[in-house]
N, C-alpha and C positions, 0 to 999 in steps of 0.2 A: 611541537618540539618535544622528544623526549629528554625526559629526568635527567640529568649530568653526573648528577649528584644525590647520595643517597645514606642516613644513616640508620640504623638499628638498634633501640635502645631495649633491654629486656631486665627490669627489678623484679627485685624479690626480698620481701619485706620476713622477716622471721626462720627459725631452722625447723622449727618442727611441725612437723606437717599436718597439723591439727591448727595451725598457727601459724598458715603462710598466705601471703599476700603475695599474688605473682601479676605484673601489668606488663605490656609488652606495646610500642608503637613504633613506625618504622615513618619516616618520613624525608621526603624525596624533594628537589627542586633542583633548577637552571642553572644558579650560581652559589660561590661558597655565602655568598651575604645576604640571600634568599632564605638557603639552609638555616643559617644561622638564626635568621629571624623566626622560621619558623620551629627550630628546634625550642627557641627560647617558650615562645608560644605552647610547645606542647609539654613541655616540663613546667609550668605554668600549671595545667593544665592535671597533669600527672600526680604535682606535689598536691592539689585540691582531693582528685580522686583519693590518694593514698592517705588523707586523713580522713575520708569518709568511709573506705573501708576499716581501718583501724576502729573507727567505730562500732563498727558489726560487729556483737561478739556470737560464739554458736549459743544454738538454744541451751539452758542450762537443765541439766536432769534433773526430774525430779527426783527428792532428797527421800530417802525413807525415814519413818518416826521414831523417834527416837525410843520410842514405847515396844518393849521386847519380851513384854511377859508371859506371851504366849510360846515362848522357846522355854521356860520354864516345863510345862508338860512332857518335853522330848527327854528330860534328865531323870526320869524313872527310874 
């Protein structure tokens, strides 16, 4: 039997886009209390994910030193 029933969920965690968290899952079933159950399931599921991503942060750059005395020479 095909799907009756179908929803589409797509978050998006932050504005900047150095800084975005985007998860998308789409799920489908027979009846509305099928749906239900498994929508519940995957926002379960989603909310887990989206604190494990928030975890990730990017690589951080490395820092230059704060030691600059060799710019001293270019002031001639």
């Amino acid at each position: 039997m095909t799907d009756a029933y179908t929803l589409t969920v797509e978050l998006t965690r932050g504005g900047d886009s150095n800084n975005r968290d985007k998860m998308k899952a789409k799920v489908s079933a027979d009846s509305v209390e099928e749906l239900r159950e498994k929508v519940e399931a995957v926002r379960s599921e989603m909310q887990e994910w989206a604190d494990d991503f928030r975890n990730i942060q990017p690589q951080v750059r490395r820092q230059l030193p704060d030691d600059q005395s060799e710019l001293s020479e270019l002031e001639a």
